[in-house]
C-alpha positions as CSV (number, residue, x, y, z in Angstrom):
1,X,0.0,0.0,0.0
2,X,1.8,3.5,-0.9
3,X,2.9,5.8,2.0
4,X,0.1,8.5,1.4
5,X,-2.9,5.9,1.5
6,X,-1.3,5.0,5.0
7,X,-1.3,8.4,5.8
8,X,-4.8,9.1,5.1
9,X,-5.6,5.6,7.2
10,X,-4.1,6.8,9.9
11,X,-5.5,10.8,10.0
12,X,-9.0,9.3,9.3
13,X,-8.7,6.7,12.3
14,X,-7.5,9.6,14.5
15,X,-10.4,12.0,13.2
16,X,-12.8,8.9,13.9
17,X,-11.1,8.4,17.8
18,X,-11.8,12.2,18.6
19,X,-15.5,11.8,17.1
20,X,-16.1,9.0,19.5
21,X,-14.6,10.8,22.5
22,X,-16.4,13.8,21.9
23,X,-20.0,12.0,21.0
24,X,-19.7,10.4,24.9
25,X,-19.4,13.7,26.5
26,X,-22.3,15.8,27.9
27,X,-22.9,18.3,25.7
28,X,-25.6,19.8,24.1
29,X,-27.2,17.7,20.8
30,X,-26.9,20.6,18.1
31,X,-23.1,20.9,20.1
32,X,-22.3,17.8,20.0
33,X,-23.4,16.7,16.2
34,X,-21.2,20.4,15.3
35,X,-18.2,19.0,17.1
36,X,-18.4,15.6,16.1
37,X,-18.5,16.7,12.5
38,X,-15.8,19.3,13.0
39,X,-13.2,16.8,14.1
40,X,-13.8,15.1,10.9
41,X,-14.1,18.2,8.7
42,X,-10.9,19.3,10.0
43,X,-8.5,17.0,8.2
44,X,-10.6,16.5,5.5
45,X,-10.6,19.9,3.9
46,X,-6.9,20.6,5.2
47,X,-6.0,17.3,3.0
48,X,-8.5,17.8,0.0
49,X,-7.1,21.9,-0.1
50,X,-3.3,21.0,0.1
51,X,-4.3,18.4,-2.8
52,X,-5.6,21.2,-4.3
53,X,-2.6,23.3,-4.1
54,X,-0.5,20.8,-5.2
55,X,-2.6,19.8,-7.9
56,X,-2.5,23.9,-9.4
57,X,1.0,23.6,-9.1
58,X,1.1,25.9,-5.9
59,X,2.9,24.0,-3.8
60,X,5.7,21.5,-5.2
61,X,4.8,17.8,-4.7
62,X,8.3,16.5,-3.8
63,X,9.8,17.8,-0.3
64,X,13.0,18.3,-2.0
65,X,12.4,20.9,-4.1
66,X,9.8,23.1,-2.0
67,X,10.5,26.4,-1.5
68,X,11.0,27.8,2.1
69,X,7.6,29.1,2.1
70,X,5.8,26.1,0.4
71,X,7.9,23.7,3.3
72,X,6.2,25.8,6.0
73,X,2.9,25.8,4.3
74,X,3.4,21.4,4.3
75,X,5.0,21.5,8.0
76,X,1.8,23.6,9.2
77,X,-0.8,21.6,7.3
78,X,0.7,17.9,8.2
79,X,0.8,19.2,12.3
80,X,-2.8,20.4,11.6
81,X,-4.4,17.1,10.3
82,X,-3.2,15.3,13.6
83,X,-3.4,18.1,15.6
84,X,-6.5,19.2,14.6
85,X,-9.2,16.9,15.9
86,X,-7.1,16.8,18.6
87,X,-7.8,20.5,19.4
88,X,-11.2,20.1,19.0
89,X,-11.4,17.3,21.3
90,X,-9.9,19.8,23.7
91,X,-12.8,22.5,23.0
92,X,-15.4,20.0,23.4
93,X,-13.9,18.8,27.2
94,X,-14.0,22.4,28.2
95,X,-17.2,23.2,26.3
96,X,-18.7,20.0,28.5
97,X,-17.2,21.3,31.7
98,X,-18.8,24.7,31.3
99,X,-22.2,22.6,30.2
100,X,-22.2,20.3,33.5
101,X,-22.2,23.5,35.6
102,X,-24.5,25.7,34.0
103,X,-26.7,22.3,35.0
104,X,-25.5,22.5,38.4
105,X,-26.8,25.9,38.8
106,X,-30.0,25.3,37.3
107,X,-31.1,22.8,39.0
108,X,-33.1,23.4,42.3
């Protein structure tokens, strides 16, 4: 199997981890579809726009022969597609936390 279909495996399983750990916290159902959706979203369009790029001839496909700008640009975009569910598994904890007490305070 080539190295970028790996890739892809392995940003789509962690996507799918965060998804689960946010769908079992409390959270609000409109919340919780948005943030459930948005830790899938996040890698998808960062991969499917640097594809993009690199398909317009942007961005150079081989490493090599990037540019300094174009090797931040693919630094920034590969920390982001595991970092970014990640970071929105972090907003939904604290977005759950801030949910459990407004229910602490409402109730009687």
């Amino acid at each position: 199997m080539p190295d970028h279909v790996l890739i892809y495996l392995i940003v789509f399983l962690n996507a799918l981890t965060q998804a689960m750990l946010v769908w079992r916290l409390k959270l609000a159902p409109a919340t919780k579809w948005t943030l459930c959706c948005s830790t899938v979203a996040v890698p998808l369009l960062l991969a499917v726009s640097m594809r993009l790029l690199i398909a317009q001839g942007v961005i150079n496909a081989r490493i090599a022969d990037q540019s300094f700008i174009e090797h931040l640009i693919t630094k920034g975009s590969s920390i982001l597609l595991i970092a970014g569910p990640w970071l929105v598994t972090v907003f939904a904890i604290a977005k759950s936390r801030k949910y459990k007490a407004s229910l602490v305070t409402k109730s009687p």
